[in-house]
N, C-alpha and C positions, 0 to 999 in steps of 0.2 A: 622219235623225231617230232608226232603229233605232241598238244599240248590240249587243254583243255578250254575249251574260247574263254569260259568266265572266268576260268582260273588266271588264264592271261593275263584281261585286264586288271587282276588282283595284283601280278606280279608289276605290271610297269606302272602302279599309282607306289608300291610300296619302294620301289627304285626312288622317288624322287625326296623318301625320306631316310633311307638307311643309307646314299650316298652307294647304291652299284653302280648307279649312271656315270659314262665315261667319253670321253672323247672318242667319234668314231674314227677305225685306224682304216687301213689297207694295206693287204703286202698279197705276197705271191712265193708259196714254200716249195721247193724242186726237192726231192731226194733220191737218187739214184739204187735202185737195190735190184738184187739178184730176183730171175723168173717174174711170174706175174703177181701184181700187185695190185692189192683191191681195196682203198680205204670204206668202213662198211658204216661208222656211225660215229657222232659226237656227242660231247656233253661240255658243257661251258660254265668254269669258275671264274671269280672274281679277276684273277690275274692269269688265267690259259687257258687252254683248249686242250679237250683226252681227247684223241681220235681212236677206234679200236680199226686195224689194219691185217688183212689177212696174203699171205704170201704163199704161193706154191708153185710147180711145177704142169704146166697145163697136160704132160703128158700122165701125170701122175694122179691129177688134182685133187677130191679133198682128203686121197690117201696119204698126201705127202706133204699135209698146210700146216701154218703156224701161223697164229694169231697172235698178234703185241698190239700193247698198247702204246702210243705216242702223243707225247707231252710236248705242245709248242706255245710261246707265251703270247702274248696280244699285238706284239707287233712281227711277229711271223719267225722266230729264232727258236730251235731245238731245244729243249730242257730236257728230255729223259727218255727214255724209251724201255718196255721190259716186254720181254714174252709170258702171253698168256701160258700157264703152266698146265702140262698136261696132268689129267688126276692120276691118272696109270705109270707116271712117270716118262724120261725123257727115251729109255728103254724098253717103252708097252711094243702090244703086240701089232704088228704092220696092218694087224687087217681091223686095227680100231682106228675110229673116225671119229675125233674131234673135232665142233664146227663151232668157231663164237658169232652171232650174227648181228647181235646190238650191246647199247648200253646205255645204262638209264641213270640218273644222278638221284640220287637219294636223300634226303629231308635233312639228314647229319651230314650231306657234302662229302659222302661214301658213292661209292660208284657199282650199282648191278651189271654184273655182264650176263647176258643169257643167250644159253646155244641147246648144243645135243652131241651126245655121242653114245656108239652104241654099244650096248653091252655084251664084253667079252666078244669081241669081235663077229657076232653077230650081224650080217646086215640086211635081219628084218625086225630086229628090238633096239627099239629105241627110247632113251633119256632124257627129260628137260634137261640141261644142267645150268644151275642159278649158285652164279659165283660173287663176291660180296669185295673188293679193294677199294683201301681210300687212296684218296687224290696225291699219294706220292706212290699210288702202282704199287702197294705191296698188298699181298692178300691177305684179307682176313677170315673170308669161311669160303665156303663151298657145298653144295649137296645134288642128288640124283634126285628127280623124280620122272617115276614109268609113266611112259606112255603108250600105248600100244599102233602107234600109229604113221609110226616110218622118220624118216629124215628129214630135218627142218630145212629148207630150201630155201624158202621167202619168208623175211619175219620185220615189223617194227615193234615200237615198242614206246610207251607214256607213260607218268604217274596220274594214276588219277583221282578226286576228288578226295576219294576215302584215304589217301595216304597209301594204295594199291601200286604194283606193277603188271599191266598189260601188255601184253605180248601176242601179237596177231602175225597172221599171211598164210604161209601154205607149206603144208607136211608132204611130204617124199614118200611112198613104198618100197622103191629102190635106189639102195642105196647109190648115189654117183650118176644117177639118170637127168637128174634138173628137172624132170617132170611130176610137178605137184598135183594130187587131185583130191585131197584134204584145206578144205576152208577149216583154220582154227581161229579161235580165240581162250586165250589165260590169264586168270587173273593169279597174281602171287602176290604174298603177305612182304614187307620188308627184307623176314629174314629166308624168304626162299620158299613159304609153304604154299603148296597149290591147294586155293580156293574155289574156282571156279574152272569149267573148261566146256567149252562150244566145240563140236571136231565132225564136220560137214563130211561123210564119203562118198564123192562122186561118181566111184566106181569108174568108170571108162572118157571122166571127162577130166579134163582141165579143168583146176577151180584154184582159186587165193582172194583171200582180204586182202587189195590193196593199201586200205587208207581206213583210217576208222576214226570218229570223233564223239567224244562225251559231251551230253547234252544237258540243261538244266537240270531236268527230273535224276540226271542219274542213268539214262540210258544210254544206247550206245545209236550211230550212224556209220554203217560202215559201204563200203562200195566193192563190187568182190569182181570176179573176171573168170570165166565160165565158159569153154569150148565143148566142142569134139576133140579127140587126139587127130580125126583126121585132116584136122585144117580146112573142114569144108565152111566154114564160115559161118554155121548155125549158133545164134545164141541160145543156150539153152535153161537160165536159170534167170531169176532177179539181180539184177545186177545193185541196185540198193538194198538193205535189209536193215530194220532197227531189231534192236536188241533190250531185253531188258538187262537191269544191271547184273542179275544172275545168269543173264549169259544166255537167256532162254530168249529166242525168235519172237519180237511181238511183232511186226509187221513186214513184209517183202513189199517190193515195188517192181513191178515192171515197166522197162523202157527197148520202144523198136525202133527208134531210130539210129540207126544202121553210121550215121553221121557221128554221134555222141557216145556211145558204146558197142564197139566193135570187137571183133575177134582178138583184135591186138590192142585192147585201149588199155594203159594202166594212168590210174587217175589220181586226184589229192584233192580232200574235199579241205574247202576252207571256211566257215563259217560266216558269213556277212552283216543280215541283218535276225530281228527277231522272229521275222517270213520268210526266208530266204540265208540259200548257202549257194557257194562257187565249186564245180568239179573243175579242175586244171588238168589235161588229161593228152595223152599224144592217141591220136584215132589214126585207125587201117579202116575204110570204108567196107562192109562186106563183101562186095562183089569185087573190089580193088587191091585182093591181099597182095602183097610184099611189090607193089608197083607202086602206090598212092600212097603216102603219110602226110598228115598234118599235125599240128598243135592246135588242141583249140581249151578254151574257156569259157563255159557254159553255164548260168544262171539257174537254179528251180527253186519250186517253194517249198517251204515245208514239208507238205506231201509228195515231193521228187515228180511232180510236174516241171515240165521242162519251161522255162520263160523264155529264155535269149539265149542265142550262142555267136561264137566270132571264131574263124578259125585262120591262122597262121601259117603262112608258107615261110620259105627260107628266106629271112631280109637278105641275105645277099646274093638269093637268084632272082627270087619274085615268082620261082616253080616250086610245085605241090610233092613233084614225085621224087624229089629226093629225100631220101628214110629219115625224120628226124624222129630221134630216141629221148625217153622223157627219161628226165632226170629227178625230179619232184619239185612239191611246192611248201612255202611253213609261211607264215602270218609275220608280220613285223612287231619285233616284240616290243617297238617302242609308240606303236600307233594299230588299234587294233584295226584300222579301216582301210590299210593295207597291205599286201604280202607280195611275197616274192616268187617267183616260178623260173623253173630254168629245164631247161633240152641240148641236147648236143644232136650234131649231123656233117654228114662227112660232105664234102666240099663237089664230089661226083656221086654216081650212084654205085652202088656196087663196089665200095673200095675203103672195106674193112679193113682196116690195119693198113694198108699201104698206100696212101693218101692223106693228105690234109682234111684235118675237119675242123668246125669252128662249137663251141658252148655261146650259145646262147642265155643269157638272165636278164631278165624281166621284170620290173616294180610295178605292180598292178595297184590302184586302188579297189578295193571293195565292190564299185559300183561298174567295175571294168574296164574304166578307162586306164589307160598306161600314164604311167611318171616318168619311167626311163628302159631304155635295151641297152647293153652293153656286153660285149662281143669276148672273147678270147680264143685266138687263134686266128684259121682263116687262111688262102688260098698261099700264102707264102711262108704258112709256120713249116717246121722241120719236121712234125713229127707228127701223132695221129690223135687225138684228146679223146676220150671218152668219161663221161660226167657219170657219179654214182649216186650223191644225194647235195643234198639244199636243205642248209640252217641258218634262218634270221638269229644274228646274235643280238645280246643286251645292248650293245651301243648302237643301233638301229639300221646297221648294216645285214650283209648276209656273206656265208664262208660254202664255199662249193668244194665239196669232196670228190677226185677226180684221178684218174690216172694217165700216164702219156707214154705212149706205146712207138717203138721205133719203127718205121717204116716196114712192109712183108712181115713183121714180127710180130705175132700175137701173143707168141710167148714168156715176153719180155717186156715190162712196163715199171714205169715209175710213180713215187707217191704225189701228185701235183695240188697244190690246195692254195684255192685262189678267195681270197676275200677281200670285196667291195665295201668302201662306206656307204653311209647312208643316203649319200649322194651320188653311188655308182663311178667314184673315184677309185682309180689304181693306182696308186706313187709307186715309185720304187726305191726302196731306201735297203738300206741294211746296215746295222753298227757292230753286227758280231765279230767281226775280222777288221784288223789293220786294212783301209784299202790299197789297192795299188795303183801306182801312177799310170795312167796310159795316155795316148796322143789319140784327140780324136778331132779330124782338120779334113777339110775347111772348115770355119765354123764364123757365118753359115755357108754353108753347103746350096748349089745348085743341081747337077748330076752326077757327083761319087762322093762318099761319105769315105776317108779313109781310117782305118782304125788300128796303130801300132800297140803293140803291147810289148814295151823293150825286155821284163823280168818274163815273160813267155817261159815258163818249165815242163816245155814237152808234150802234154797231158791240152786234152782239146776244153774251149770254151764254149760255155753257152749264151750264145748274146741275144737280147730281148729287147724291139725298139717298140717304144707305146705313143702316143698323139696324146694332145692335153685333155681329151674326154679318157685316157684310162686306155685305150684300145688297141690292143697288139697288131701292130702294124706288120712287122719281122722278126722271125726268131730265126737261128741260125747257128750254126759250130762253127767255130772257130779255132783251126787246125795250126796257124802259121801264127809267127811273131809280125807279120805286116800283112793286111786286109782290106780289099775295095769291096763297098757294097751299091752299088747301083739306086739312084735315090733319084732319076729323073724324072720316074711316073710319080710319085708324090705329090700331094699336096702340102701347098705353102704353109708354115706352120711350126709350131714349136715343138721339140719332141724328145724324151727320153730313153736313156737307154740303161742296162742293165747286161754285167756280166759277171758270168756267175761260172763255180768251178766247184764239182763235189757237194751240190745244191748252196753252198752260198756266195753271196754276194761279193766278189772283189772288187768291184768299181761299181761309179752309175755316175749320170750326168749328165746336162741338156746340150740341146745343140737345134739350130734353126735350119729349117729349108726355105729356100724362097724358088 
């Protein structure tokens, strides 16, 4: 997901002569699938988006997952989808664990996927595994390499300077625990061979690379995240560390403020100026575990001295203590002096999966001031949102990988991928299907909105009403062929709707309140 800051600006000066540069869009993709659903990472061609997507059974989890890859075009419509192939076949043995956790685009427009799985069902040897497909999902190589150091749990993933693939976060000892205590870093050649490799053993802590970035000379900046297992709130390591480019530790940094890296903080370092970079990061104050969250965004220089910080509550309580969960942050690739950051939080405290919650995305300039917030979900969606990652695309927007979970249900979630232009607009369009007629009256509307749907076949809708900034005002099922929706608390105003059936679009189209 990271990028290289200078390599960046190389790509959007050479946008404006090879013609990548595009109109920025927005849509909003729903697909509905069996158990839980995890979109985990993308990569962005000229004319679509791979997302790599992983599904399983949460009683089973990663014994019983399947990884595909899915293919959607630029303005939010389905083109392909295949399952990542297992190497042992579709018939291996139950107690092997194949896990895809990124993918990286590649210099020929060939696509890296990289994960692990263990050998011969083993689950304390464990596999890089770097698999090679191009951008129509068919594969072309594949290979194992050992490592002796558990389960990939947490991992991103860059090309960097040299034409390399980097692959960082945190290694597992048991298999199926979630608990990493291996800080890695990897470097691999195009065709899969390991070059390099950093593999931190914390022995009895909590440890991951969250975020890492390459620096001029060729090193590396990474931010890492460091406990006890027993959640006493101790920090116990550098939570910055540079790296040389072989991988080898040239400098640690330590930071004690308890505000800025905490027990619970996972961060995104953004690059700023030629003294300075931004950590974008969701903080658990030490002494305030699982009561207190914030978002904050924090300044240092060069030497991971701290300058400035600003921290975040929920815009739509204006309270701290409700858990907001980071999602990540990635640079705009069409303006290096701003990026983008997003978070998700549930709308109460305490009310995972069966409650409302709202994602949060945010356009930060560089210097920290905000350009814009724009919201998805919120106290009267239907269902429960949880965010997974945040990618500035080429046309100078950003695509939020995300899943939506039915109420009580955690076991049960859908693929949700929402992307904003570059102006933090959400349309709603869709031309994939014939639309369908429906009555949607008065119009305008004062206190009920009515909404008939005469071709109704059984099978429930999902209707989505947005306000002219993009903003999910109501989402809701739609069970009956005739529907009141309650529109008195509203604000006066223009406003779109969206209904959608087997994630696509059957109708959309405005309507006023006053």
């Amino acid at each position: 997901m990271k990028r290289v800051f200078f390599f960046i600006v190389c790509i959007v000066l050479l946008q404006t002569t090879i013609g990548y540069a595009q109109e920025s869009a927005s849509f909003v993709y729903i697909e509905d699938k069996p158990d839980y659903q995890r979109p985990m990472s993308m990569v962005e061609f000229e004319d679509c988006y791979i997302i790599l997507n992983s599904y399983y059974t949460m009683a089973s989890g990663d014994n019983d997952r399947h990884d595909f890859l899915l293919k959607i075009d630029k303005q939010g419509h389905k083109v392909d989808e295949k399952t990542v192939e297992n190497p042992y076949g579709d018939n291996a043995n139950p107690n092997i664990i194949f896990v895809c956790r990124q993918i990286v685009k590649l210099p020929d427009n060939n696509i890296a996927i990289l994960g692990a799985i263990n050998r011969e069902g083993d689950p304390t040897i464990y596999d890089f595994y770097y698999a090679i497909y191009d951008n129509s999902l068919n594969k072309i190589s594949e290979r194992f390499i050992y490592k002796p150091y558990g389960e990939l749990v947490q991992a991103n993933a860059f090309l960097n300077s040299k034409g390399r693939v980097v692959l960082y976060g945190g290694l597992s000892p048991d298999s199926g625990s979630g608990i990493y205590n291996h800080c890695f870093i990897a470097e691999f050649s195009l065709d899969g061979e390991l070059l390099n490799l950093y593999a931190n053993d914390y022995q009895n802590l909590i440890g991951v690379i969250w975020d890492m970035v390459e620096e001029e000379d060729g090193s590396y900046l990474a931010v890492q995240h460091n406990v006890m297992p027993n959640n006493d709130g101790v920090l116990q390591n550098a939570p910055f560390c540079r790296f040389n480019s072989d991988l080898s530790i040239k400098q640690p940094y330590c930071i004690v403020d308890p505000d800025i890296i905490s027990m619970a903080s996972y961060g995104d370092i953004i690059p700023a100026t030629d003294t300075s970079f931004i950590l974008a990061s969701r903080v658990t104050p030490l002494l305030q575990r699982q009561t207190r969250f914030f978002f904050s965004i924090a300044a240092f220089d060069t030497a991971c001295q701290l300058i400035d910080s600003t921290h975040y509550s929920d815009p739509s309580t204006g309270a701290v203590n409700y858990p907001s969960y980071w999602q990540c942050a990635d640079i705009d690739k069409t303006n290096p002096n701003a990026f983008f950051a997003s978070y998700f939080s549930p709308m109460q405290a305490n009310t995972f999966y069966n409650g409302p919650s709202t994602i949060f995305t945010y356009k930060f300039n560089t210097d920290g001031t905000e350009q814009w917030l724009r919201t998805y979900g919120g106290a009267d969606s239907a269902a429960y949102f949880q965010g997974c990652a945040t990618y500035a695309t080429q046309d100078g927007g950003v695509l939020l990988l995300n899943t939506r979970h039915a109420f009580y249900s955690g076991e049960d979630s859908d693929v949700l991928i929402v992307k904003y232009d570059k102006d933090g607009a959400l349309s709603i369009e869709d031309t994939d299907i014939e639309p369908q007629k429906i009555n949607c009256y008065p119009n305008p509307a004062t206190s009920e909105l009515h909404i008939d749907i005469p071709m109704h076949n059984g099978k429930p809708y999902l209707l989505q009403v947005y306000d002219i900034c993009g903003k999910l005002i109501k989402e809701t099922t739609l069970y009956n062929a005739n529907n009141t929706i309650d529109v008195s608390q509203w604000s006066s105003g223009v406003y779109t709707y969206s209904l959608q059936q087997a994630h696509k679009s059957t109708a959309h189209g405005k309507w006023i309140k006053r």
